[in-house]
C-alpha positions, 0 to 999 in steps of 0.5 A: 868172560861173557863180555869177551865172548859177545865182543868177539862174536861181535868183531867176527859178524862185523868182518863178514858183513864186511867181506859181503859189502866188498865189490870182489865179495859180490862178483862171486855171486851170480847175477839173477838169470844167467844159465837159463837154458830152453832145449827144443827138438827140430826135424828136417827131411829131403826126399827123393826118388830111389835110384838103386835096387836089390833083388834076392833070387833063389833055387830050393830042390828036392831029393831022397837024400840030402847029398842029391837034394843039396848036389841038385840044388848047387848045380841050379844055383849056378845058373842063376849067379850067373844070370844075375851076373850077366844082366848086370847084377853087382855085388852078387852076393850069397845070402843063405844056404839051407838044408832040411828034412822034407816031410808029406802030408801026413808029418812022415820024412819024406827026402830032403829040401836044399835051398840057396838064396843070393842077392844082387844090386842094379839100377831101379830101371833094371830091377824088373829085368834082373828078376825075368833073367833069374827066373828064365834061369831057374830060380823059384824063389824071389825076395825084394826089391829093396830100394835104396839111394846111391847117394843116401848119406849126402841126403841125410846130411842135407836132412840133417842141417834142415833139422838143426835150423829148425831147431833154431828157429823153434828155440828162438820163437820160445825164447822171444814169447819169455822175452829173451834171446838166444845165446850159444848152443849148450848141448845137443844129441841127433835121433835119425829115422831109416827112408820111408816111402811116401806114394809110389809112382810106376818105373818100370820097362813094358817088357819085364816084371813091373817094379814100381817106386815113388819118393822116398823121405829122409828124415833126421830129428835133433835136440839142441839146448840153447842158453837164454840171454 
């Protein structure tokens, strides 16, 4: 019986080297290298001069009580939507409606304080003289500008494709230093980061409040995973 068992466990050890030796024994077995991968980040920015501004202007009264503080402060308010309007404001906007207890020196309530605050958006060369007609109308709080671009996706997708060609070449100078070359993109994740302005340059009319702005960049970051040939 143990001359039969060694036989047999011989056969068996014969038949599986033999499955190993066979060419479709050996395909299933991947080839030293193959899914190397190198993954790099790349950056691409654009920049550009704001074109577009938002102003926030508002009114805050007093009163005894908080029916007269808040009355005051809507019939005020009025006039400076319509001011806003009239300069060319667009998209005019309320923003916030507060009232609150107002109290003196000594932490005693003393009447009420209302407050309204509204935002409109213009031309950056207009932005200066939205804030002088919301004032002249009575406005006496004033928040802004905020500058922007009218066409900022487009910019992002420009600062886009420059971050993915970056990456490229990034991946393409490792893959040359471990002597390989690049196969085709695995994977890859985007990461964008909001404008940010870079130095400021002076844009604005003689005759109304200075609203000063420079370049603004766009910056877009991607990781892409390329496989290594």
């Amino acid at each position: 019986m143990k001359r039969i068992a060694l036989a047999a466990g011989l056969l068996l050890a014969a038949a599986a080297l033999a499955g190993a030796l066979r060419p479709e024994g050996a395909s299933a077995v991947d080839p030293p290298g193959t899914g190397d991968t190198v993954t790099v980040s790349g950056t691409g920015s654009v920049t550009a001069v704001p074109d577009r501004a938002e102003v926030s202007a508002g009114v805050e009264t007093r009163a005894a009580t908080a029916r007269a503080a808040l009355s005051a402060n809507g019939a005020a308010m009025q006039k400076v939507l319509d001011a806003l309007r009239a300069r060319g404001g667009k998209d005019v906007t309320t923003q916030t409606v507060s009232l609150s207890t107002a109290f003196d020196d000594n932490g005693r309530p003393n009447g009420f304080v209302a407050s309204n605050i509204a935002s409109a958006e213009t031309t950056l060369a207009g932005a200066g003289a939205l804030i002088d007609a919301a004032v002249a109308a009575g406005a006496n709080t004033i928040y802004g500008p905020s500058l922007s671009r009218s066409d900022s996706d487009a910019l992002y997708r420009q600062a886009l494709e420059r971050a993915v060609s970056d990456a490229e070449d990034r991946a393409a100078i490792l893959a040359k230093a471990a002597g390989r070359g690049l196969g085709r993109v695995t994977g890859i994740t985007e990461a964008g980061t909001p404008e940010a302005p870079m130095y400021a340059r002076s844009a604005a009319a003689q005759d109304s409040t200075p609203v000063v702005s420079g370049p603004q960049e766009t910056t877009a970051t991607v990781s892409v995973t390329y496989e290594l040939r």
